[in-house]
C-alpha positions in Angstrom: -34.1 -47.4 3.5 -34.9 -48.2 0.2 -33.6 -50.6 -2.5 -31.6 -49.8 -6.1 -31.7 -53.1 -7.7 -30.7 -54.1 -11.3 -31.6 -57.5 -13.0 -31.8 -59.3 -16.2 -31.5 -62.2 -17.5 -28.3 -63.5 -16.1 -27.8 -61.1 -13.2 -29.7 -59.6 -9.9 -28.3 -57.4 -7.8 -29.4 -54.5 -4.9 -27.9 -52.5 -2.9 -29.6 -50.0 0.3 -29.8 -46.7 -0.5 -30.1 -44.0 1.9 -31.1 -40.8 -0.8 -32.0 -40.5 -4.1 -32.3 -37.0 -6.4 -34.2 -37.8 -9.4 -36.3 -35.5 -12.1 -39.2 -36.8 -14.0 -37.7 -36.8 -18.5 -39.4 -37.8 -21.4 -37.5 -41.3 -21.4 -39.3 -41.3 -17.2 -37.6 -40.5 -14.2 -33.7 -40.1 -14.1 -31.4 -41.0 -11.5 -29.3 -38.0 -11.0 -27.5 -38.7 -7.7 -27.8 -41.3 -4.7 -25.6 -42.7 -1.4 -25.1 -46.6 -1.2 -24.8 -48.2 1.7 -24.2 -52.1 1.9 -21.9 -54.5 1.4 -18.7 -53.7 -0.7 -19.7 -56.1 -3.2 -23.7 -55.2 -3.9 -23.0 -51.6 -3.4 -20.1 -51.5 -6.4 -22.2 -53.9 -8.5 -24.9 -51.4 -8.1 -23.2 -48.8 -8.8 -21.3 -49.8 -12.0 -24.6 -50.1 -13.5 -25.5 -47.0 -12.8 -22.7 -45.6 -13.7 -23.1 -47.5 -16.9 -26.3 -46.4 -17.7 -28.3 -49.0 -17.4 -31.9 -49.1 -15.8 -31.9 -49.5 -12.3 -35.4 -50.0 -9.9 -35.9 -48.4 -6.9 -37.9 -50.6 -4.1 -39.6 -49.2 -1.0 -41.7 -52.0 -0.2 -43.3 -54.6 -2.6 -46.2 -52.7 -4.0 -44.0 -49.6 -4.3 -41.6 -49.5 -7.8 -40.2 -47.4 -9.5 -37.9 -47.5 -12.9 -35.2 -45.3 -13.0 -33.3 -44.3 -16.2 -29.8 -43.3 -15.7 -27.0 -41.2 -17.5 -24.1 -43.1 -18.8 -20.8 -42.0 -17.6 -22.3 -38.9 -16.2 -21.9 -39.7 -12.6 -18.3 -39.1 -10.3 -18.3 -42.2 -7.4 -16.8 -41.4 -4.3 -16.2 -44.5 -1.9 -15.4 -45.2 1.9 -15.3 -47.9 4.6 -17.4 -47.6 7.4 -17.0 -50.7 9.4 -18.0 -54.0 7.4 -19.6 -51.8 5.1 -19.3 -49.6 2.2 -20.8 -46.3 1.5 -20.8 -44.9 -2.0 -21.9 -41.8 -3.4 -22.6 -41.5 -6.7 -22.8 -37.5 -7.8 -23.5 -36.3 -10.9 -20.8 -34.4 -12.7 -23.3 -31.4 -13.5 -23.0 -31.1 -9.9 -18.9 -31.3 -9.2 -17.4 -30.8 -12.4 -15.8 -26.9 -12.8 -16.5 -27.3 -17.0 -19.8 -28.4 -18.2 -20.9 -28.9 -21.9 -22.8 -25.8 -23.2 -26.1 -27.7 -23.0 -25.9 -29.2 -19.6 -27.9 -28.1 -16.6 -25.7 -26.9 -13.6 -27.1 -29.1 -10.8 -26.9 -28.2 -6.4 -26.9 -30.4 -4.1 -26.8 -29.2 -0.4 -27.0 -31.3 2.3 -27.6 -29.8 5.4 -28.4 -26.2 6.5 -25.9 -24.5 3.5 -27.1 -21.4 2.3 -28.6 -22.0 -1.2 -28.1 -18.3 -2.1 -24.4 -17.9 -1.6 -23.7 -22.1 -3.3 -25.6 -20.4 -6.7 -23.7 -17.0 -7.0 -20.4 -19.1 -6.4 -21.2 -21.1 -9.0 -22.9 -18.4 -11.0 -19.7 -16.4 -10.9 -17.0 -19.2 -11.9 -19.6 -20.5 -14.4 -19.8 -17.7 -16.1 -16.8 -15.4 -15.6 -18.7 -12.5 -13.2 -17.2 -11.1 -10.3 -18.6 -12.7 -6.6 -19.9 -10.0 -4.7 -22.1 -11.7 -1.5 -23.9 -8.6 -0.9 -26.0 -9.7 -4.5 -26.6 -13.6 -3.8 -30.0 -13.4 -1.9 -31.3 -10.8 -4.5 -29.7 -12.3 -7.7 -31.2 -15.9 -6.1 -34.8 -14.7 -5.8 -34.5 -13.3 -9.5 -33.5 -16.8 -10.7 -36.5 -18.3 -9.5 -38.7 -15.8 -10.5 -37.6 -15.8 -14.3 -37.9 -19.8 -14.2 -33.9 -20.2 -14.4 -34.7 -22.2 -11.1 -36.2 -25.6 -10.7 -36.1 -28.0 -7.7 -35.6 -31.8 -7.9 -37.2 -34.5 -6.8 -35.1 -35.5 -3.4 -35.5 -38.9 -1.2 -34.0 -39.3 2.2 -33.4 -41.9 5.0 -33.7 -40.7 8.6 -31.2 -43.5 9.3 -28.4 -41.2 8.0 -28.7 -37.6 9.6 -26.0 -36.0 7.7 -28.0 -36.3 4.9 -31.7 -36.0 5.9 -32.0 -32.2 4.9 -30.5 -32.5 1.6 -31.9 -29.8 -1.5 -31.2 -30.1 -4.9 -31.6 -27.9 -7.3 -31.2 -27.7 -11.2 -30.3 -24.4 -13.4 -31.8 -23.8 -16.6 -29.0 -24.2 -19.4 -31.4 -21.5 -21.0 -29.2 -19.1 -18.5 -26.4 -18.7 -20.9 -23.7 -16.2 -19.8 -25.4 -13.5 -22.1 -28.3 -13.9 -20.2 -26.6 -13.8 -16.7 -24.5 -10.6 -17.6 -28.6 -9.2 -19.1 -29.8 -10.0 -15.2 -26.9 -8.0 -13.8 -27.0 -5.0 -15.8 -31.5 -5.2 -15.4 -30.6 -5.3 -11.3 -27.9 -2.8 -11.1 -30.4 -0.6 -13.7 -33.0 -1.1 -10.8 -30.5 -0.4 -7.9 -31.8 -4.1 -6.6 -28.4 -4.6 -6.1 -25.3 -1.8 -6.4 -21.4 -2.7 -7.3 -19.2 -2.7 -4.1 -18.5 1.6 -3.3 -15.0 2.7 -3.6 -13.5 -0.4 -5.1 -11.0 0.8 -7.6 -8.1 -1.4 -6.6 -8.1 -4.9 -5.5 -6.7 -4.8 -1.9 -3.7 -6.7 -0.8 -4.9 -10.5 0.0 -4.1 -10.1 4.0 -6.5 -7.1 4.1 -9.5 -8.7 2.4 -9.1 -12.3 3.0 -10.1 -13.7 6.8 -7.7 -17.1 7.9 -9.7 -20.3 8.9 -8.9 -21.8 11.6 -5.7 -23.3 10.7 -4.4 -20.1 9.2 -5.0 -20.4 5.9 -6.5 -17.9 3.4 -9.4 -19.2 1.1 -8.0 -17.3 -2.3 -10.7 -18.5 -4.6 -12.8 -16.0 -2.9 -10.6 -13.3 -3.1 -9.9 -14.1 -7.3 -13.5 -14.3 -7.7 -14.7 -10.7 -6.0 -11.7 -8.7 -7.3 -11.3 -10.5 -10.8 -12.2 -7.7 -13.1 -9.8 -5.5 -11.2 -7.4 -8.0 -11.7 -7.5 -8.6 -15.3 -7.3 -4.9 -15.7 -4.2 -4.7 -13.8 -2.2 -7.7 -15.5 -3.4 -6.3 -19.5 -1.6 -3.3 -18.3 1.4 -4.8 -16.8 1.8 -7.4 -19.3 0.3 -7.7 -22.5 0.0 -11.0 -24.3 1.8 -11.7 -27.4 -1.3 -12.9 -29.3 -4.5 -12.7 -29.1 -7.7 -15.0 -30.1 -8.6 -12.1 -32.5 -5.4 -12.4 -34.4 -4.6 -14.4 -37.1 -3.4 -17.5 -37.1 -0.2 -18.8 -40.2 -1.9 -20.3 -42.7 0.7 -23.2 -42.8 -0.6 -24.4 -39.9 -4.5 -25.2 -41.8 -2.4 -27.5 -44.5 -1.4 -30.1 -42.0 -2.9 -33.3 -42.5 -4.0 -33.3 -39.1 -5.2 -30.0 -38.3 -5.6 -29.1 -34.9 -8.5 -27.5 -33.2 -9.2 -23.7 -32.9 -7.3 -23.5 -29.2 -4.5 -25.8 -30.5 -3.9 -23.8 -33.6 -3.9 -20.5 -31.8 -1.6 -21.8 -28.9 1.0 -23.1 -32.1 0.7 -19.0 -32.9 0.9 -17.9 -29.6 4.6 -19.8 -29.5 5.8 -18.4 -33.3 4.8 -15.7 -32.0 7.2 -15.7 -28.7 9.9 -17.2 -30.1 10.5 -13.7 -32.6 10.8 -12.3 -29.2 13.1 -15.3 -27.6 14.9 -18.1 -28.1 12.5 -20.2 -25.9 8.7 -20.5 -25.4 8.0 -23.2 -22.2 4.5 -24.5 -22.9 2.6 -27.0 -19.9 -0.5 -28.3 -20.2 -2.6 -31.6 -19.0 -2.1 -34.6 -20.7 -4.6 -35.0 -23.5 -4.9 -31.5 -24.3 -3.0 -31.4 -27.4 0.9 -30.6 -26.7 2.2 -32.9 -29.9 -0.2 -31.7 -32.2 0.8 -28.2 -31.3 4.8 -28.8 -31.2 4.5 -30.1 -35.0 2.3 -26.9 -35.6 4.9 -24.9 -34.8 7.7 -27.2 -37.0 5.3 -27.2 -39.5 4.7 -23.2 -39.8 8.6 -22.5 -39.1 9.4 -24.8 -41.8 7.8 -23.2 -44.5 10.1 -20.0 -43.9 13.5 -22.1 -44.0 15.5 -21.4 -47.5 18.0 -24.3 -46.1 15.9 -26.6 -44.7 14.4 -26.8 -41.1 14.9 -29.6 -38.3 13.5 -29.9 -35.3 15.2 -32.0 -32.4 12.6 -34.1 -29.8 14.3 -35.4 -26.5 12.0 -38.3 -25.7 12.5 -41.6 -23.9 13.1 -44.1 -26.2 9.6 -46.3 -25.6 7.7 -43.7 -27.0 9.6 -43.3 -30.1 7.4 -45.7 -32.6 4.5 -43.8 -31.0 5.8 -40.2 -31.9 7.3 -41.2 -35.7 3.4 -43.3 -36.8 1.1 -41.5 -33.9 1.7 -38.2 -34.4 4.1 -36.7 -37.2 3.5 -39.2 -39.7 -0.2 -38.9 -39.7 0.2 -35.1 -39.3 3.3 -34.2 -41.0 3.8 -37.1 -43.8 6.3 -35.3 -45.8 8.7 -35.1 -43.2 11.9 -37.4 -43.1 12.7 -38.9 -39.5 15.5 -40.2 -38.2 16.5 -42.0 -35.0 20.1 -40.8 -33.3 20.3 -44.1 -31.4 23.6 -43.4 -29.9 26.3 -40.8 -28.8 28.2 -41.7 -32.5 25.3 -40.4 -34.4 25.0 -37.5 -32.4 28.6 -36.4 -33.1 28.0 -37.3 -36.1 24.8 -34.9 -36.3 27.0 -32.2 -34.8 30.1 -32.3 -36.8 28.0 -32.1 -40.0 25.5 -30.0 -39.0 27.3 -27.7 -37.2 31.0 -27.5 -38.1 30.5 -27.8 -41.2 27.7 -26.1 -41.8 26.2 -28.8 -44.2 23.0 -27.7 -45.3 19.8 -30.1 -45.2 18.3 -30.7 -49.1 15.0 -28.2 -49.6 12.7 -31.7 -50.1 13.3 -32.3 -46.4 11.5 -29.2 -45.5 11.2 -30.6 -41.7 13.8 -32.8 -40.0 12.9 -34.5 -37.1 15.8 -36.2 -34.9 14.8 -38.0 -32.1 17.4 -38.4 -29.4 17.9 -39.9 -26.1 16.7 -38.0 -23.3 20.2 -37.6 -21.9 21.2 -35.7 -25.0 23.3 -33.0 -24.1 21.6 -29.5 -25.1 24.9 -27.8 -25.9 25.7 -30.4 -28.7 22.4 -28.8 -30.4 22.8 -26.1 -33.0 
C-alpha cells in the first residue's frame, strides 16, 4: 500500500491507502478520490485534510513522491469499522452528488466488473433530462469517446483489497452540456445508429415493465427514467399547472428589500396564483431552500391589493420568534408592524376586534404580522 501523509510545521500525519484516482491540472496532480485504511485516528486526520484542501503527499517507497493538490470541500467521506481499524472512503461529490454546478465534470468510478456503458447513459439521462433507453448505451458510449466528451483518470490500486483492484474512473467533459447531448441524439437517431423503442405510445403499467429483485421489490427509478417523456405528457394533460416559469411574476414582489431569487419569486406566484383558486396552497420544501423568504413574498404581493389593511398570522414555536421578527421580515419587509400574541388574552383580544367587530387595520400598516403560539386554535382566525 501506499502512504497519504500531510505535514507542516507543527503537524505530521499518514495514513495507508489502498487506491487513489487522480488527474494531472495546471496547479499538478489532483486528488480526486481514495480508500483509507489505518487506524481511526491517522485515517480521520488524513482525511480532514483532504477534505480541507490542503496538500497531501503520496509515498510508495522513499525515492518515490508525489504532491497531490486537493479540492476543498469537494469530497463526501464514508466511514466503517473493520476490526481495530478504520476504512474511509473519500468520493468526490462529482461522482455521488444527483446536482452538479454547470461547470463541473461528472466523474465514474466503477469498481469491479460494472458495465461502463449502462453507469454513463444512467447518468447521462438523469443529468440531463433524456429518457433511459438500454438498447442506446453501448452505441451512445462509443460516440462519447469518439467526440472527446470522454477521458479516463489516472487510477492506483492495492492487490491487498480485491474489491477494489479493478476499479475505472472516468471523467465527462462539462463541454457536453445538455444541448449538446440532445445534438448527439437527434445526429444518432438521423443515422439510425440507434432507433426510439417501436410501439411505445403509452407507458405501461409498472408490474408489466418493471422485473422484482430478489426481495420483491421494483427498482422505479428505471421505470421514471425510460418512460419519462410519456409521462410528462400524460400529467400536462391531466393536470395543468397554475403557473408557469414563462409567466410573469407581481411586480410587488421585486420591491422587497430582500428580493428573492428567480425560483423563490416564481414559487411566491405559483401560491397567489393557487390561492384565487383556494383557500389554501400547502408548500414543502428542504430546509434552506427559501420557505420564509417566499411566505413574506406572498404577504408582501397580497398586501399591496388590501384597501383595509392586510395581516398575516405565523404559528411558530416561541424560540424562533426573535429569529423570524430581525432574520427575516424586518430585513425583508421593514415597513411592516409586528406584534407578539403572547397569550390566550391577546388572542381574544385579536378576535373580538378583529372579527366581531370588524375593526379595520389603519392603511400605514399595509402588512400585519401576528405571531402566535403554535397551539393557536385555527378557528379563532379570521
Amino acid at each position: 500500500m501506499k502512504k497519504l501523509i500531510f505535514s507542516d510545521d507543527s503537524n505530521w500525519m499518514q495514513a495507508h491507502a489502498h487506491f487513489t484516482v487522480t488527474k494531472s491540472t495546471d496547479q499538478g496532480f489532483e486528488l480526486l478520490a481514495t480508500g483509507l485504511i489505518d487506524t481511526d485516528q491517522n485515517v480521520r486526520a488524513v482525511a480532514a485534510r483532504i477534505i480541507k484542501g490542503q496538500l497531501i503527499q503520496q509515498i510508495q517507497d522513499e525515492r518515490k513522491q508525489k504532491s497531490l493538490v486537493t479540492k476543498k470541500y469537494g469530497y463526501r467521506m464514508i466511514a466503517k469499522s473493520v476490526g481495530t481499524l478504520t476504512h474511509v472512503l473519500l468520493l468526490p461529490k462529482a461522482a455521488v452528488d444527483e446536482v452538479l454546478p454547470a461547470e463541473e465534470s461528472r466523474i465514474f468510478l466503477l469498481p469491479g466488473e460494472d458495465n461502463l456503458a449502462k453507469v454513463f447513459l444512467q447518468r447521462f439521462a438523469s443529468d440531463f433530462n433524456l429518457p433511459m433507453v438500454p438498447e442506446w448505451q453501448e452505441v451512445l458510449w462509443e460516440t462519447c469517446q469518439t467526440l472527446n466528451f470522454i477521458h479516463p483518470l489516472e487510477v492506483w490500486t492495492s492487490d491487498a483489497v480485491e474489491q477494489w483492484r479493478g476499479l475505472q474512473a472516468f471523467e465527462r467533459s462539462p463541454e457536453l452540456t445538455e444541448e449538446k447531448a440532445c445534438e448527439i441524439l437527434g445526429d444518432l437517431l438521423n443515422t439510425k445508429k440507434i432507433h426510439l423503442p417501436n410501439g411505445v405510445t403509452n407507458a405501461p403499467a409498472i408490474a408489466d415493465a418493471v422485473p422484482t429483485d430478489e426481495n420483491g421489490k421494483m427498482a422505479l427509478t428505471d421505470y421514471l427514467q425510460v418512460y419519462a417523456p410519456h409521462l410528462a405528457t400524460t400529467i400536462d394533460g391531466i393536470a395543468k399547472p397554475l403557473h408557469d416559469l414563462d409567466d410573469p411574476i407581481d411586480p410587488a414582489i421585486a420591491t422587497m428589500s430582500r428580493v428573492p431569487f428567480p425560483a423563490q419569486a416564481h414559487t411566491a406566484q405559483a401560491i397567489l396564483k393557487g390561492l384565487k383558486e383556494q383557500k389554501g396552497v400547502i408548500v414543502s420544501s428542504d430546509m434552506g431552500t427559501g420557505k420564509s423568504i417566499v411566505s413574506l413574498a406572498v404577504s408582501h404581493a397580497l398586501a399591496q391589493t388590501s384597501r383595509s389593511g392586510f395581516v398575516t398570522l405565523l404559528l411558530v414555536p416561541g424560540i424562533t420568534i426573535p429569529k423570524w421578527i430581525q432574520a427575516e421580515i424586518k430585513k425583508t419587509l421593514p415597513q411592516a408592524h409586528v406584534t407578539v400574541l403572547k397569550d390566550w388574552r391577546t388572542l381574544i383580544q385579536y378576535w373580538r376586534e378583529r372579527v366581531q367587530k370588524r375593526k379595520k387595520i389603519a392603511w400605514n400598516f399595509y402588512c400585519y404580522l401576528a405571531i402566535l403560539p403554535k397551539w393557536a386554535c385555527r378557528k379563532c382566525l379570521p
